[in-house]
Steps between C-alpha positions, in 0.01 A plus 500: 500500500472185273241695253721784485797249406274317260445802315831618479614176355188532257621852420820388422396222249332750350779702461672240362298404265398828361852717545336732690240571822115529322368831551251420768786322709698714782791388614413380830803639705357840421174488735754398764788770481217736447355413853828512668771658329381814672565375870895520416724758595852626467699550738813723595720508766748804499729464869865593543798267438836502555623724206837467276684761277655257285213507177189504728614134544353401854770344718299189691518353152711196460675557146543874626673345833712277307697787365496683758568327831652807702202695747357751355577872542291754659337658207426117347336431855257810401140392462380479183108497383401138428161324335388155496150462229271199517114411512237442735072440461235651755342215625284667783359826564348650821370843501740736350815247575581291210701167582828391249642108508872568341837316586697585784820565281334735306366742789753401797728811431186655579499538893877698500535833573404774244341194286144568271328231324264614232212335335367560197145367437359458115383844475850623543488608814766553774440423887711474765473127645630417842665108643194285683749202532762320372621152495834388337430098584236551262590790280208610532348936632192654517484868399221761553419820332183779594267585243192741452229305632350553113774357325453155299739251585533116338512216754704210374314174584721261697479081412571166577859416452400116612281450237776631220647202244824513278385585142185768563529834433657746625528904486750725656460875497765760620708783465860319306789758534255779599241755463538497084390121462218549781226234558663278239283164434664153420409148431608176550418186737585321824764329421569374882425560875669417809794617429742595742873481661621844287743768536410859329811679534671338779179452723194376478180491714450231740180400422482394120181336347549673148232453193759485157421669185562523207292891460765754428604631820793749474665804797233722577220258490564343857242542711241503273197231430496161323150423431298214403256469173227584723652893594630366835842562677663206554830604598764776531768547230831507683807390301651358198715239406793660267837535443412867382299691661249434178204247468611135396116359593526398845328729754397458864212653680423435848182305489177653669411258740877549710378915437192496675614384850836756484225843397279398770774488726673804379123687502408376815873551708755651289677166461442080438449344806619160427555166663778280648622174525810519598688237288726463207365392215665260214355425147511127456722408193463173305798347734355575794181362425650196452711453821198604681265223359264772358254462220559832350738787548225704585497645815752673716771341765527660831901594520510698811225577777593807687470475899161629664304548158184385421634215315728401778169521739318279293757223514622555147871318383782589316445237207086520491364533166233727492208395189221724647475820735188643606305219237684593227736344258857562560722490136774691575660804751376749285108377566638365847589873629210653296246272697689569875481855393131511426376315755296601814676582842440386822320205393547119491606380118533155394843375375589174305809391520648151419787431717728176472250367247179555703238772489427732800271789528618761755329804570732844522352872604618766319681813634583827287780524305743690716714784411851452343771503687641840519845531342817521680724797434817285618452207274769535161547319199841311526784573274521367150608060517439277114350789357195544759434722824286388800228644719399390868199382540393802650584750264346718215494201206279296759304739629453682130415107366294388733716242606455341865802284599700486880823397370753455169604778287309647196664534140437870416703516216679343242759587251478413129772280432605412815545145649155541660298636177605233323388225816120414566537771779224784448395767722264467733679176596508473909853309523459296825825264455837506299737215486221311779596810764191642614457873441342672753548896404795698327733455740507071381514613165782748502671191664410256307639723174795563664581116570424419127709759401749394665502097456481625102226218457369509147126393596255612719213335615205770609174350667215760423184579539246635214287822500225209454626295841645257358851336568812387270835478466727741238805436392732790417823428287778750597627623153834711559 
């Protein structure tokens, strides 16, 4: 890889010097997107949605909602035909079944009733391609499709993610808003990794690890490769950082390392089999490190352990500091859950922890993941109080964000302009005390509302805990 960077950067001086690539120089991107550019696909998803007759304008979108708050009528509640586009690159072939990594939000529409994905291969042509598995912690699906046993296909090389550094190369290639701008090749460099903790419409996946560019990704290319100088994938383009829809020069892509271990799983069983701990994990903040004698904020603090868990087995505290699991280097809950996730089950790991100042190694086994708990039909958001409605614990917010709490309430919504919008209060916020009374379900907090209302106070004080686990108190100013 070093020769092939020393001659690029000799190429370029050349370029520079001259005004223009000699004769007898290539471009040396073109030997690589020649190799590969032929492994990537479009894709299109055509399912049934919930239809409208007001402009074709589909009625689970938010500005369309805004306007129109009443239910629907019966002939808006008609189905309408729907299509989601994006890319994908054959990465493994066996026999006459060729293998597709995509992203999870580009296909998941995929497994409803009276859905059809299509793939289109280089040469044009159409095939039906059915779901092997998908995985939304990951955002990550395998596709198939059947092809004459004859038929040429190009197998995308896969990398090492580990070995990538910010400022090398990189290439994207995808299908941007569609079939017209098909197999579209860009340039630019990595211009960060590691990068996590993000939201993509509301949600995001739990387990974030992702490589940053700066190679024009725009809609339509998700789900198709970022490759290295050397014609390798390194990652999976997934989303983009802008306030319009349009590339700014920040792209993500899932890198390939985290993408091997979810397609084996999803080849091998249909979904990830991943472990558990069985704790609550806390990113360690400047502060923290500080009150907790540390030597750097790397690391993560134990907040919670849950009760008969592998963590709780192993003798594991609220207040531990985890630096390495399973041998390797904890930085932050983003690597934290990526490593629990990854590693073996059944077997005896090695923890380090440092606990009151002293290091201890304790030794956890892993069980699988379990299931999420299923959601209960009797659990509703409470009324409208500041500006902001409230979930259970047990309801559809949790259960559809993958949050894991016993008591409190969950923020589920919030109001522009109201007393809470304009607070530190977010969703996703478990509230767990207000005004020091502890909040145990909806029933304390309708309570607790009704009391402030009452007694007309004109501050609130709201202890909370963060989509991240961690603790703090909000003030919210009543402004009538």
């Amino acid at each position: 890889m070093q020769k092939t960077m020393y001659r690029i950067i000799a190429v370029m001086m050349i370029t520079l010097l001259t005004g223009g690539l000699l004769a007898s120089e290539k471009n040396p991107f073109v030997d690589v997107v020649k190799n590969i550019r032929g492994s990537v696909v479009n894709i299109k998803v055509e399912y049934e949605a919930a239809g409208s007759n007001v402009q074709g304008m589909p009625l689970d979108d938010d500005f369309f909602r805004f306007f129109f708050r009443e239910s629907p009528t019966p002939q808006q509640r008609q189905s309408r035909k729907a299509r989601a586009m994006g890319t994908g690159f054959i990465f493994k072939r066996e026999g006459n079944d060729v293998y597709i990594i995509t992203n999870n939000h580009v296909v998941e529409k995929g497994n409803d009733n009276n859905a059809e994905i299509t793939v289109t291969l280089e040469d044009k042509e159409d095939y039906i391609a059915e779901i092997v598995g998908l995985d939304s912690d990951s955002d990550l699906a395998v596709i198939k499709i059947e092809i004459d046993k004859n038929s040429y296909v190009t197998i995308a090389p896969l990398g090492d993610s580990e070995e990538l550094e910010v400022g090398q190369w990189a290439i994207a290639i995808g299908n941007p808003f569609g079939e017209e701008l098909s197999r579209t090749v860009t340039v630019g460099v990595i211009s960060a990794t590691g990068r996590s903790n993000f939201n993509f419409g509301g949600t995001g996946p739990l387990y974030q690890d992702y490589i940053q560019t700066d190679a024009a990704i725009n809609r339509g290319n998700s789900g198709g490769p970022l490759v290295d100088i050397d014609g390798k994938v390194v990652g999976v383009n997934a989303a983009i950082s802008t306030p319009n829809q349009g590339n700014v020069g920040i792209g993500f892509a899932i890198p390939v390392n985290l993408v091997n271990k979810v397609i084996d799983d999803l080849m091998d069983y249909g979904e990830v089999v991943r472990g558990y701990l069985g704790i609550v994990p806390q990113e360690i903040t400047p502060e923290l490190s500080k009150s907790l004698n540390l030597d750097d904020i790397s690391g993560v603090l134990v907040a919670k352990v849950e009760a008969d868990t592998p963590a709780g087995k192993s003798g594991m505290k609220k207040g531990d500091v985890i630096t390495r699991f399973n041998k390797k280097e904890i930085e932050n809950v983003s690597k934290f859950r990526i490593a629990v996730a990854g590693s073996p089950i059944g077997e005896k790991l090695p923890v380090d922890v440092i606990r009151k100042g002293k290091h201890k190694t304790l030794n956890v086994v892993l069980v699988q993941r379990p299931e999420e708990t299923q959601v209960s039909q009797k659990s509703k958001t409470d009324a409208d109080w500041l500006g902001m409605k409230v979930e259970g614990v047990d309801g559809k917010f949790a259960t559809t964000n993958k949050i894991d709490e016993e008591s409190g309430v969950i923020i589920s919504e919030i109001e522009a302009n109201s007393n809470a919008e304009k607070s530190a209060l977010k969703v996703g916020l478990i509230i767990q005390e207000i005004n020091s009374e502890i909040i145990k379900g909806l029933d304390d907090f309708r309570r607790m509302s009704s009391e402030i209302k009452e007694s007309g106070d004109d501050t609130i004080l709201f202890y909370v805990k963060t989509t991240t686990g961690n603790y703090q108190y909000i003030a919210v100013e009543i402004k009538r």
